[in-house]
N, C-alpha and C positions, 0 to 999 in steps of 0.2 A: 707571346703573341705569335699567331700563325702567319708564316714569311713565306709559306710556298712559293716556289720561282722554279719548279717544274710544272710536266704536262699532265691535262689529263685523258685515259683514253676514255671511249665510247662509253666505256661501262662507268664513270666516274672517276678509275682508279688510277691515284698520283703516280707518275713516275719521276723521280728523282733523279736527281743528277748525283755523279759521282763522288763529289768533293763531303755529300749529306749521309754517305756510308763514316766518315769519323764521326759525328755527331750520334748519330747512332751505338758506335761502340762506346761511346764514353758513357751516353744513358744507360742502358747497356748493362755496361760492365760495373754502374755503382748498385746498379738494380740485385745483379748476380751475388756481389761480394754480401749485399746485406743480409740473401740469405745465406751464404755462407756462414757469415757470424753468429746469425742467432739460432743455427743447428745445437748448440753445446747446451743453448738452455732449454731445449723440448726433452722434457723429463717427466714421468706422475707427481700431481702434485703441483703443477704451473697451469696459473689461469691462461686462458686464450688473451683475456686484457694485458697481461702483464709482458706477453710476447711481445704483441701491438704497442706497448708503449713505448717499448726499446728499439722496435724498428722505426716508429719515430722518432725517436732520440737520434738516432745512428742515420734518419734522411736528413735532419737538422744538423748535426755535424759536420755532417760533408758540404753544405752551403748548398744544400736540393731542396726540391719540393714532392712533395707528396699527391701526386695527381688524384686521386679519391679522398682525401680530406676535403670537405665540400664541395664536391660529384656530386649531383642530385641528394643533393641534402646530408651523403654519406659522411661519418666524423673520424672515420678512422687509415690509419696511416698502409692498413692490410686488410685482407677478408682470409679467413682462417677460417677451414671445413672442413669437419672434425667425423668422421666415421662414413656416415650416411649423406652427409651433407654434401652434394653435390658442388656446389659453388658458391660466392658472395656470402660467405657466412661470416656474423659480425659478431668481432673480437666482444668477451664480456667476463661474467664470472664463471664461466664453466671451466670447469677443474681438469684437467689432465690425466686419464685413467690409463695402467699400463695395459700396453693392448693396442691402446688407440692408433689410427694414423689422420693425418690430417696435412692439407693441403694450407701452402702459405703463398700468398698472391701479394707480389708487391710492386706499383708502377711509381718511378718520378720522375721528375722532371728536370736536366739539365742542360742551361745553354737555352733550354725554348725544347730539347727533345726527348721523347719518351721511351723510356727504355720498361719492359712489363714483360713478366716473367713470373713461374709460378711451379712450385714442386712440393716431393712430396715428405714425410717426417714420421717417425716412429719415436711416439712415448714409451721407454721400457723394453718387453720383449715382443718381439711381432710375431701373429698367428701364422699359421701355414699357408691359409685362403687370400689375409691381406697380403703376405708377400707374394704369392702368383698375381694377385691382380695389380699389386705395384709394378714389377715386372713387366707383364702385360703392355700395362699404360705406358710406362716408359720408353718399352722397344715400340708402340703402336707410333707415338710422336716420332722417333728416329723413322722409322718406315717415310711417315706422309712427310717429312723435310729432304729424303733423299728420293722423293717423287719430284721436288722443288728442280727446274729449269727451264732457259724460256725458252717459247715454245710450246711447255706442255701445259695441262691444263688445274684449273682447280679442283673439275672433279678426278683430276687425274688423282691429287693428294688425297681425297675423299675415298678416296677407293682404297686409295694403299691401308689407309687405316682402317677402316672398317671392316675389309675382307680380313686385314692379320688379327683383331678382335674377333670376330664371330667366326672365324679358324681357333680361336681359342674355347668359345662358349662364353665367351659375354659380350654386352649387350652397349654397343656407342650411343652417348646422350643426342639428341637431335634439337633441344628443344635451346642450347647455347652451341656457341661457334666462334673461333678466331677474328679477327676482323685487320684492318687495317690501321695504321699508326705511323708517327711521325715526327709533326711537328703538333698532332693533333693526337689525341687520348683514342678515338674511335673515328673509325671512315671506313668507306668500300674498298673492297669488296666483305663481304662473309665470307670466311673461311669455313666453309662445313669439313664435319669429319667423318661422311659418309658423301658415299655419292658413284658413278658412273664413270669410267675411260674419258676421254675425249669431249667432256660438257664443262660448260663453264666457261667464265674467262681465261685468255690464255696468257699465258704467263710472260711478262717481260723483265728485262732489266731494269733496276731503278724500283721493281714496287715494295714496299716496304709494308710485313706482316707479322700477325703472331699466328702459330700453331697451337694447339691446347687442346688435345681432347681430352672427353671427362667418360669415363668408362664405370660400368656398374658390375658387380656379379652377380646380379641379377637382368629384371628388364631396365628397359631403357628409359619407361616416364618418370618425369619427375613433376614436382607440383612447387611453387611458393607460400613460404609462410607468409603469416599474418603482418611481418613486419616491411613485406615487401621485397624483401634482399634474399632472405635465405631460401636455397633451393634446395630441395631434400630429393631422395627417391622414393618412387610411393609405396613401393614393397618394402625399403627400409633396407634392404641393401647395401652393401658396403660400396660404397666410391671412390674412387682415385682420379688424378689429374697431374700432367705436365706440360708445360707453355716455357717454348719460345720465343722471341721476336727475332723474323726473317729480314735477310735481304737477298733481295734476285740478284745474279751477277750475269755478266755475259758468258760462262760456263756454268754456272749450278744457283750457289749459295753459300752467304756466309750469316753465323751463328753469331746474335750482338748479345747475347745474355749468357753465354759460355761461361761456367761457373772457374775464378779462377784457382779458387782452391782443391775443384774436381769432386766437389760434393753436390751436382746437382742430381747422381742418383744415391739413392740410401745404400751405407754398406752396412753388413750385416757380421758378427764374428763366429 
C-alpha cells in the first residue's frame, strides 16, 4: 500500500523524508544480491525461462514480492534482453547462445518499497563490439549519477549521458527513460538520458529514482513487438542497459541497488 507522508513539488515529484532512505536500501539491496546470484547460471545452453524461474524462486525466499508479476498483465518475476532487444523482454524458451549478452531487470517489493535495478551478463565468450558497448553503458550510468545533486537539474544528468555516448559513437535510446519510485513501482519525474544543461526539474533532496540508460551501437530507434513488451532496435543492433535506483541526499547521492557482491559490472578474464 502506498503510505506517502512526504511532499510533493510543482512538477509532482515525491520528496521523502529521511528515515524512507533505509527502506529503500533494504529494497535495494535484495533486488542487487538476486542478481548477484543468478550471474553463475548465464551460461550457452540456459533458456531465458529457466533464469526467470530462479529469480522467482529466490524473490519468494526471501518473503518479497515480485512487482511485474501481474504489472499490466506481465507474468514474470524479470524482463531478460538478449542481444538486440532493447528492453522488457520476456523470459521464454530462447536458448542461450555463446556470444550473447543480455540484460536482467529485476524489481520487488519490501516492507511496501521498491527496490529496481538492472545489468548486464555475458553467455560464454564476449565479442570485442559487445564489450566496448557494455563498457560504454556502464561508465554512461556512472557519468549521469555523479551529475545527481541538489540543485542541479535532470537535464543536467541527461546530458552527462548522452554527450559521454555519442563522444563514443553510439546512439542513446529516447524512446524509454528512468522514472521515479518508492513506495510506488513508477511516478514522476522521467528520467531521460539525453537532454540539455540547466532544463528540467531541479533536483532535491528526498527524490527517489532510477537511472538506466539503454545505449545501441547502432541508431537509436527502436520499435515493439507484436507481444507488446518487447523492444527491439530497428537496425538490429546490439543493445546494452544499466539501472540504478537513486537517492538525492543533501550533498549528492546514495546508491540503493549497489551490488553487494561487486558484480554489478561484468568481469572478463
Amino acid at each position: 500500500m502506498d503510505e506517502f507522508k512526504g511532499r510533493l513539488t510543482k512538477d509532482g515529484i515525491r520528496i521523502h523524508n529521511p528515515e524512507d532512505f533505509a527502506g529503500m536500501h533494504k529494497a535495494g539491496r535484495l533486488a542487487a544480491e538476486i542478481l548477484d546470484r543468478i550471474a553463475p547460471m548465464i551460461e550457452p545452453g540456459v533458456t531465458t525461462a529457466a533464469l526467470d524461474a530462479e529469480i522467482e524462486r529466490m524473490v519468494d525466499e526471501a518473503g518479497a514480492k515480485s512487482a511485474t508479476i501481474g504489472y499490466r498483465g506481465y507474468q514474470h518475476a524479470s524482463c531478460i534482453s538478449v542481444n538486440h532487444v532493447v528492453c522488457h523482454g520476456i523470459p521464454g524458451t530462447k536458448v542461450l547462445k555463446d556470444g550473447d549478452i543480455l540484460n536482467i531487470d529485476v524489481t520487488v517489493i519490501v516492507d511496501g518499497w521498491f527496490g529496481d535495478t538492472s545489468r548486464m551478463y555475458v553467455a560464454g565468450n564476449l565479442g570485442r563490439k559487445a564489450q566496448r558497448l557494455i563498457e560504454v553503458t556502464h561508465d554512461s550510468l556512472l557519468k549521469g549519477i555523479e551529475a545527481v545533486k541538489p540543485g542541479k537539474t535532470f537535464g543536467d544528468i541527461g546530458h552527462a549521458i548522452q554527450s559521454f555516448v555519442e563522444g563514443h559513437r553510439m546512439s542513446v535510446v529516447r524512446d524509454f527513460c528512468g522514472h521515479g519510485l518508492g513506495q510506488v513501482f513508477h511516478a514522476p519525474p522521467n528520467v531521460l538520458h539525453y537532454g540539455r544543461p540547466g532544463t528540467g526539474p531541479v533536483l532535491e533532496e528526498g527524490m527517489f529514482f532510477t537511472i538506466e540508460p539503454m545505449v545501441n551501437l547502432g541508431r537509436p530507434e527502436t520499435k515493439v513487438l507484436a507481444d507488446d513488451w518487447t523492444a527491439v532496435t530497428r537496425d538490429k543492433s546490439l543493445s546494452a542497459q544499466f539501472e540504478h535506483s537513486i537517492g538525492v541526499t543533501a550533498t549528492g547521492y546514495e546508491i540503493f541497488t549497489l551490488s553487494p557482491a561487486g558484480r554489478f559490472h561484468p568481469t572478463w578474464s
